[in-house]
C-alpha positions as CSV (number, residue, x, y, z in Angstrom):
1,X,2.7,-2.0,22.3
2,X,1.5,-0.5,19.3
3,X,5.5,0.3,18.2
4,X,6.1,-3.2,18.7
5,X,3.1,-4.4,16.3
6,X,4.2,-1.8,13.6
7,X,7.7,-2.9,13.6
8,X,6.7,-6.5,13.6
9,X,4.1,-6.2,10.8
10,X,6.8,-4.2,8.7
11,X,9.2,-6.7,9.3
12,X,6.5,-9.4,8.2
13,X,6.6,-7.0,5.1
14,X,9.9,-6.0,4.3
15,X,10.9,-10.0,4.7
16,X,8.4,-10.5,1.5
17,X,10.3,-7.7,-0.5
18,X,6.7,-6.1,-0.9
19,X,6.1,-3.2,0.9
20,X,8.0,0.0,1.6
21,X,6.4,2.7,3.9
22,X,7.0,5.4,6.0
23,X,5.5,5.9,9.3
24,X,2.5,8.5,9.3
25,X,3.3,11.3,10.8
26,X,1.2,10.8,14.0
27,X,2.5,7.0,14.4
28,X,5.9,9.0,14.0
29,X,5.0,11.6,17.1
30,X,3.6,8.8,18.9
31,X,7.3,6.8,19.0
32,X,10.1,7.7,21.2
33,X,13.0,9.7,19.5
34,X,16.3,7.3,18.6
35,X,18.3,10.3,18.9
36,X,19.5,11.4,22.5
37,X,18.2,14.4,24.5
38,X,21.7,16.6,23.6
39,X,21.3,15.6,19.6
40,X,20.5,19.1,17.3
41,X,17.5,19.5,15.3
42,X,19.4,19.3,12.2
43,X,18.2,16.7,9.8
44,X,20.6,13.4,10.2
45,X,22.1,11.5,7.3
46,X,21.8,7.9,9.4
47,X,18.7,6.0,8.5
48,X,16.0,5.4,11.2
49,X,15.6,1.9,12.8
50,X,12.4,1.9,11.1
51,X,13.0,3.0,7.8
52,X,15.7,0.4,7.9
53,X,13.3,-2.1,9.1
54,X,10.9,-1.3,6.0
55,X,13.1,-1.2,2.9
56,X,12.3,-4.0,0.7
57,X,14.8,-7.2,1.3
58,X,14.5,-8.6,-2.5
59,X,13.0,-7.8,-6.5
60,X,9.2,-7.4,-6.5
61,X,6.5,-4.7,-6.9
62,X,7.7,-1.7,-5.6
63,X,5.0,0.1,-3.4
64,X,6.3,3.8,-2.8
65,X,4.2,6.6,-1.6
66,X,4.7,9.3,-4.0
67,X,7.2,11.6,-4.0
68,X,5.7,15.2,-4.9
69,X,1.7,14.2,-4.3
70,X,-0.7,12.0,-3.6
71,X,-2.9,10.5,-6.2
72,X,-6.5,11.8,-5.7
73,X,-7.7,8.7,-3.4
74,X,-9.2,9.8,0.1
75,X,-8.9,7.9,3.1
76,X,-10.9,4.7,3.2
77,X,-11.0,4.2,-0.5
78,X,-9.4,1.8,-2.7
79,X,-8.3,3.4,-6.3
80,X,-7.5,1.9,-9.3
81,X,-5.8,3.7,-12.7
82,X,-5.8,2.7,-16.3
83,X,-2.4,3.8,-16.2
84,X,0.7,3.6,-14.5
85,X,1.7,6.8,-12.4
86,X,-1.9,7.2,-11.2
87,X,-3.0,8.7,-14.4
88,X,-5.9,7.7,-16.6
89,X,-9.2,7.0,-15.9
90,X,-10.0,5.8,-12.2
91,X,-12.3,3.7,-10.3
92,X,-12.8,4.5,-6.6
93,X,-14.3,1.7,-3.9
94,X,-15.2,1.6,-0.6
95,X,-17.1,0.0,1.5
96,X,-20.3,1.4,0.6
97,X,-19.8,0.2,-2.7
98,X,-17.7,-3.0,-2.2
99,X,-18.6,-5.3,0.2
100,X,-15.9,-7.2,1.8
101,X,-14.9,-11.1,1.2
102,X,-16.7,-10.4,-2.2
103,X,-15.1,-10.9,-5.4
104,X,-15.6,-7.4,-7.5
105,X,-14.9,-7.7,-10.9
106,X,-13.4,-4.4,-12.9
107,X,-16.0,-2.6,-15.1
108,X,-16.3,-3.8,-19.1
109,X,-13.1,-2.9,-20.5
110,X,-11.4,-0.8,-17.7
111,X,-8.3,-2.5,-16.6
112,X,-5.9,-1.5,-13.2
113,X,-2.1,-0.8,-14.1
114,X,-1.6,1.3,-10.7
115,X,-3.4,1.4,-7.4
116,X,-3.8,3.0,-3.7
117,X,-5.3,1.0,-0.8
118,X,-6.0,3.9,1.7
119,X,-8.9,1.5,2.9
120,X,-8.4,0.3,6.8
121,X,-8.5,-2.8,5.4
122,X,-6.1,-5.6,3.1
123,X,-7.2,-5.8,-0.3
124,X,-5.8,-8.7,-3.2
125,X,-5.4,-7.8,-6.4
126,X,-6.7,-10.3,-9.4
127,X,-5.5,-10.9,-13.2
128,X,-8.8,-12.8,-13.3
129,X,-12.3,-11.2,-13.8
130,X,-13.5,-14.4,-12.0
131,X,-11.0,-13.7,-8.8
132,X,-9.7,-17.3,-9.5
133,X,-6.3,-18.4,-8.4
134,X,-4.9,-19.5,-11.9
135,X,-4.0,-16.1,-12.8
136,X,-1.4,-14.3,-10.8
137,X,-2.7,-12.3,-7.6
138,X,-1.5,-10.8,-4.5
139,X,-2.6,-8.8,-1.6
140,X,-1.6,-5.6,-0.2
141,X,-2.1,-3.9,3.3
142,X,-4.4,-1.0,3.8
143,X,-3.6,1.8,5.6
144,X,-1.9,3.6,2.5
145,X,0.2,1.2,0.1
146,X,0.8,3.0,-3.5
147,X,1.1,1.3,-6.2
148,X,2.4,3.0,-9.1
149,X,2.9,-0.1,-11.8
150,X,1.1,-2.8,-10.7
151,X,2.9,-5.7,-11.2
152,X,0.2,-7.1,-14.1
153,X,-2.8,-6.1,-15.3
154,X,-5.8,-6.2,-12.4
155,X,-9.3,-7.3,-13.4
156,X,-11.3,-8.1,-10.0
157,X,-10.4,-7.1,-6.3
158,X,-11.0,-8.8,-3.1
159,X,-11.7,-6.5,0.1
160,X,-10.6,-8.7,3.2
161,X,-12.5,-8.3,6.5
């Protein structure tokens, strides 16, 4: 059951054009192999069902998880950069220090060019200090989504329950 949600929720995601992911490594372990019980360890070239399932369908953000490191952001922490590439100064959140369904406006003068939700929780992204629709805004899954150029300047951030 739990493949079956994954799949379904990336292909809610991948139908947006928003999200590319890889698997974790234990959700990985915990799926049966595609490749039959004769096939060598060798690395394959074909793609995986799910990888295929995952890639983005159209233009948008592009939410990659790096390729040499990851940005200093633990598990269960949202983190925002002054710059793109996860370099700059940084603001860390989590629920301690944000409480959900709240609108959390950026500190004076610190604004988000790249983020990482690593919080168990989704998070929207605002262009407004207010969190007000006007501006543009749009939210992004936890569980690990990296965002290395955001697509516009964030001011305020909305943890969802």
């Amino acid at each position: 059951m739990p493949r079956v949600l994954l799949l379904a929720t990336a292909g809610l995601l991948a139908g947006t054009g928003m999200a590319s992911a890889a698997p974790s490594s234990q959700a990985a372990s915990a799926m049966p192999s595609a490749q039959p019980a004769h096939a060598s360890a060798s690395p394959s070239t074909h793609a995986s069902p799910t990888a295929h399932h995952l890639a983005p369908s159209a233009p948008g953000p592009a939410l990659t998880h790096p390729a040499t490191s990851d940005p200093a952001c633990t598990v269960g922490e949202l983190c925002l950069w002054t710059t793109e590439s996860y370099s700059g100064t940084t603001q860390h959140y989590d629920l301690r220090t944000a409480n959900p369904e709240d609108c959390i406006p950026l500190p004076e003068g610190f604004e988000g060019h790249s983020f990482v939700n690593r919080l168990t929780r989704d998070v929207t992204i605002y262009q407004s200090e207010e969190c007000t629709t006007e501006g543009d805004f749009t939210t992004y899954p936890g569980g690990g989504t990296y965002v290395p150029q955001s697509p516009f300047v964030v001011r305020a951030i909305k943890i969802w329950n």
